[in-house]
SEMI-10153 format. One line per field, with one value per residue: y, x, z of N, C-alpha, C in turn; residue number from 1. Coordinates in steps of 0.1 Angstrom, whole numbers. Each point is the difference from the previous one (the first is absolute). Layout:
N
n.yy: (Y / ...)
n.xx: (X / ...)
n.zz: (Z / ...)
ca.yy: (Y / ...)
ca.xx: (X / ...)
ca.zz: (Z / ...)
c.yy: (Y / ...)
c.xx: (X / ...)
c.zz: (Z / ...)
n: (NUM / ...)
This chain:
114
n.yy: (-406 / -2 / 0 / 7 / -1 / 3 / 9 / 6 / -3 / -3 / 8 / 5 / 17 / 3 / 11 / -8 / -16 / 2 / 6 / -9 / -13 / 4 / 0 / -13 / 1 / 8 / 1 / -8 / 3 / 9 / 13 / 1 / 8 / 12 / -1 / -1 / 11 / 10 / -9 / 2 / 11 / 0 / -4 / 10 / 13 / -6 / -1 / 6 / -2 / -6 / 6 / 10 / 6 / -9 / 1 / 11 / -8 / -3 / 2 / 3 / -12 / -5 / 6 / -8 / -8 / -1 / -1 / -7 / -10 / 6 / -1 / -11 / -5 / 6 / -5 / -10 / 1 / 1 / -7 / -4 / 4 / -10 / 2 / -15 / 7 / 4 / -12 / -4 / 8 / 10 / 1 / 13 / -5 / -15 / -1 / 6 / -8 / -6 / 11 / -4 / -14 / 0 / 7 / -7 / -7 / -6 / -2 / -4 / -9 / -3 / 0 / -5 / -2 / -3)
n.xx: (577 / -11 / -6 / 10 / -2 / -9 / 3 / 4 / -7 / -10 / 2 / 11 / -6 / 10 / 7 / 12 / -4 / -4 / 6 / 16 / -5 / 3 / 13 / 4 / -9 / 5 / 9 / -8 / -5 / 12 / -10 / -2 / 14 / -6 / -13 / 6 / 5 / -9 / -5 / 10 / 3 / -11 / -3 / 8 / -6 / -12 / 6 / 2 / -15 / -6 / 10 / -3 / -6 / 4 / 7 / -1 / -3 / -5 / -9 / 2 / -7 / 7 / 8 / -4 / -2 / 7 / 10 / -9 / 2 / 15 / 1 / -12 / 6 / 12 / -2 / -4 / 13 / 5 / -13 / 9 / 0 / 0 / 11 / 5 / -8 / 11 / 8 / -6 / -10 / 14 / -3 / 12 / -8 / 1 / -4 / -11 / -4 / 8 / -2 / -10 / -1 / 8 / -8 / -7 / 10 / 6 / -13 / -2 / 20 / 0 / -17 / 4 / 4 / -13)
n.zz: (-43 / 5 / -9 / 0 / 5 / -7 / -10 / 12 / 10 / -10 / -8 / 12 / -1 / -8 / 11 / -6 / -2 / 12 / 6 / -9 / 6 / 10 / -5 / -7 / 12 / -1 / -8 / -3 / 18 / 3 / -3 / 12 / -9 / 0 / -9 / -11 / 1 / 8 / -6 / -15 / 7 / 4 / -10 / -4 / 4 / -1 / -11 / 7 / 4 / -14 / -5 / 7 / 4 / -8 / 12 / -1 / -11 / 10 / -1 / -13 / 4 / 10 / -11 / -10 / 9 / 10 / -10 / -5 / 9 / 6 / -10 / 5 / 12 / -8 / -12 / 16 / 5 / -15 / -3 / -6 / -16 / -6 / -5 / 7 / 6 / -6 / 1 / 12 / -4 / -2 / -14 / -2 / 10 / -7 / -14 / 1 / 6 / -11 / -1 / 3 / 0 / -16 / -2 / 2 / 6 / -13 / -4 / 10 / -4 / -14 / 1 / 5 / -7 / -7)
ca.yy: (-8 / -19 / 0 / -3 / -16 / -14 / -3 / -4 / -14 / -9 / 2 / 0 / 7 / 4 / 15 / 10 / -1 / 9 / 12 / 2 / 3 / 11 / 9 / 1 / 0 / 14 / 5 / -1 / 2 / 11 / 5 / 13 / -3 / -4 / -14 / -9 / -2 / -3 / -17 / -14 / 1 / -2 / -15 / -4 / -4 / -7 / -11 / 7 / -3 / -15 / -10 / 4 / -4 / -11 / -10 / 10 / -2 / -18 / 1 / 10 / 3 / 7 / 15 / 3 / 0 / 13 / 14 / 7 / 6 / 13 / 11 / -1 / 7 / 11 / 3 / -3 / 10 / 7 / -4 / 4 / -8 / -9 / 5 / -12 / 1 / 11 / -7 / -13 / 0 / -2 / -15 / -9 / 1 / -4 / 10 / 8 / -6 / 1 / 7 / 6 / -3 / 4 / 17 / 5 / 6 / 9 / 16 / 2 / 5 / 17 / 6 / 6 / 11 / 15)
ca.xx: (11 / -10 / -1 / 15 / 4 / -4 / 9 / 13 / 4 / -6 / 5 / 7 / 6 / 12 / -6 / 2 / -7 / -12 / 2 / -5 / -11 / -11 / 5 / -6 / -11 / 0 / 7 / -12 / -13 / -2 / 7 / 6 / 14 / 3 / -7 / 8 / 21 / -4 / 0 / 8 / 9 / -6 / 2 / 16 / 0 / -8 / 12 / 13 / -8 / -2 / 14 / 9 / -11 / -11 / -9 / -11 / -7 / 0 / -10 / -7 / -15 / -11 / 9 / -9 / -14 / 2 / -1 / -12 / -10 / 2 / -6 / -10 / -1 / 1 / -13 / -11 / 1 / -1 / -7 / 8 / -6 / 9 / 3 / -10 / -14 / -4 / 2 / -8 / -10 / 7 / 7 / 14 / 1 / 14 / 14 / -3 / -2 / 16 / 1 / -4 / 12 / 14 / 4 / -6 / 8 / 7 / -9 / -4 / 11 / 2 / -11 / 7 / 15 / 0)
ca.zz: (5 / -3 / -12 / 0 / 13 / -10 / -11 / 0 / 8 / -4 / -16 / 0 / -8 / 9 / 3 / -11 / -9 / 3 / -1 / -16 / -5 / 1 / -8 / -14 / 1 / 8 / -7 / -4 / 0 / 8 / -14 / 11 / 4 / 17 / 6 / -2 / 5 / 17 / 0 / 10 / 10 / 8 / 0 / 5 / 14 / 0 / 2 / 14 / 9 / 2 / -1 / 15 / 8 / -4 / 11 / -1 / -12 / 0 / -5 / -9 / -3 / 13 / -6 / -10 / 4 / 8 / -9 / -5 / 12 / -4 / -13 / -4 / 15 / 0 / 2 / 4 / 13 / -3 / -12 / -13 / -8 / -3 / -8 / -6 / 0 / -16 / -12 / 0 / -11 / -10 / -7 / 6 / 14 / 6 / 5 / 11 / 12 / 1 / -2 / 15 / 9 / -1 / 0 / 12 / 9 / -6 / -3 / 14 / 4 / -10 / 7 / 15 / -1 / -6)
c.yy: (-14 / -2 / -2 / -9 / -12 / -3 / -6 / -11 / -8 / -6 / -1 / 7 / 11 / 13 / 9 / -1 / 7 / 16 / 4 / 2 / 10 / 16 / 1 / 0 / 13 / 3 / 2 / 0 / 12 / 7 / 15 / -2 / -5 / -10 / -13 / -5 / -3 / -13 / -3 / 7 / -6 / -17 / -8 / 0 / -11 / -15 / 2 / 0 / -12 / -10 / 4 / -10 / -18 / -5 / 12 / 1 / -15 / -1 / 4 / 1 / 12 / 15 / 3 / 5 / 12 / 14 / 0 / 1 / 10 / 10 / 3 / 9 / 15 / 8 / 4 / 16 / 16 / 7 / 3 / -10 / -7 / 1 / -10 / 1 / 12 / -11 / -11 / -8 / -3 / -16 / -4 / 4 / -5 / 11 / 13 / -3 / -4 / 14 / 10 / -2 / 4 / 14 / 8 / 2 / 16 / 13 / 5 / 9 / 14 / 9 / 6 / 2 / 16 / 4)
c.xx: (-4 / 6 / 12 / 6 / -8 / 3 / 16 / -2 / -11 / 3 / 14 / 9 / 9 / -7 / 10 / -9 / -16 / 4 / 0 / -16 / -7 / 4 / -6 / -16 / -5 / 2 / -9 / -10 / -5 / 6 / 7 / 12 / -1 / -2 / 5 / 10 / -10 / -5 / 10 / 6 / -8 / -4 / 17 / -1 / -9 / 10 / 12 / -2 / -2 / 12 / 7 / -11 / -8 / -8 / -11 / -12 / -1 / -18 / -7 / -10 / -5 / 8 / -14 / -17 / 3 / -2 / -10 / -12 / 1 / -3 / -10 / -9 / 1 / -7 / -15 / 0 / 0 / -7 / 5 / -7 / 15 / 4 / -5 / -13 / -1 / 1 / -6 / -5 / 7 / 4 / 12 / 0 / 15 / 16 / 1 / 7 / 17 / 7 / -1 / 9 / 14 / -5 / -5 / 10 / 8 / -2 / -4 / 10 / 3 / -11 / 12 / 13 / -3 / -10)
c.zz: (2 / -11 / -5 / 8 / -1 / -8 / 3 / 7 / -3 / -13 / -4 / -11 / 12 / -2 / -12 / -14 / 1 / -3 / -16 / -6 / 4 / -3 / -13 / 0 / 3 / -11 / -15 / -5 / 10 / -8 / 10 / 4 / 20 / 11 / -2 / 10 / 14 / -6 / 3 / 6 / 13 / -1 / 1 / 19 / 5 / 0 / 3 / 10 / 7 / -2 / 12 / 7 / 2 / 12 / 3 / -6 / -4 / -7 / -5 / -5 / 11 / 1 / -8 / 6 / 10 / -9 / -5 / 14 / 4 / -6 / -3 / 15 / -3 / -13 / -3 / 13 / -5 / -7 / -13 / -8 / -7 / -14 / -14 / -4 / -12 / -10 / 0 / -13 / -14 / -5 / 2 / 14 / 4 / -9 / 8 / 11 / 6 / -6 / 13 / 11 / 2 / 1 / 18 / 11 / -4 / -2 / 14 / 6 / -6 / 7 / 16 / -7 / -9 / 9)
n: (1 / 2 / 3 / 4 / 5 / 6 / 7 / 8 / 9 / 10 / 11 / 12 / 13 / 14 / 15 / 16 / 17 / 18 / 19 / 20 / 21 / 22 / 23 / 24 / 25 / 26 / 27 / 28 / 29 / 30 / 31 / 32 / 33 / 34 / 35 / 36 / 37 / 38 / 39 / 40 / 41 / 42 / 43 / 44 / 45 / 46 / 47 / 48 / 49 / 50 / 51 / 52 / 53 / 54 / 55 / 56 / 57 / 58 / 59 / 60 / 61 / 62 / 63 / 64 / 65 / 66 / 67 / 68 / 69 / 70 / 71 / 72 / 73 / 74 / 75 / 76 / 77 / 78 / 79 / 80 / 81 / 82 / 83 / 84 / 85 / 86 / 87 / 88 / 89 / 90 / 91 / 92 / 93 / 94 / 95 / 96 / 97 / 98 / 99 / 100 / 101 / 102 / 103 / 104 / 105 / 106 / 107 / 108 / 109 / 110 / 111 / 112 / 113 / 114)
């Protein structure tokens, strides 16, 4: 959601023109019918969120840095190994790497519905 609120209030791309994209970005590069649709349904709420909500989300660096201090806290408490840490090494680390990002909530959400 940083990340999206920089795009929209620095860049000054509107939240329908985000969402498209990230349909046709999904659409893709996520080759899992289901995982797809939980994107953008879940990035449609992300911007139903942020277009209800704006005085909530005044800062998105400090959305960005929290979520990974976060993540990285958890884990450290958990001792979990990072899923980052299989592909590191890999040559396309970055498409990896955005890959990772759009699939990982989504696949978390399908993981607790089945």
């Amino acid at each position: 959601m940083g990340l999206i609120q920089i795009l929209y209030k620095y860049l000054k791309i509107s939240y329908i023109n985000l969402w498209c994209f990230s349909f046709l970005y999904t659409r893709y590069l996520i080759p899992d019918i289901d995982c797809e649709n939980l994107t953008v349904l879940l990035f449609g709420f992300y911007f139903l969120i942020l277009k209800k909500y704006p005085n909530k989300f005044k800062h998105p660096i400090k959305m960005i840095i929290y979520s990974i201090l976060f993540q990285e806290l958890s884990h450290i408490v958990f001792k979990e190994k990072t899923y980052m840490s299989c592909y590191s090494n890999d040559k396309n680390i970055n498409e990896t790497f955005f890959k990772h990002i759009i699939w990982l909530i989504p696949f978390e959400i399908r993981t607790l519905i089945s």
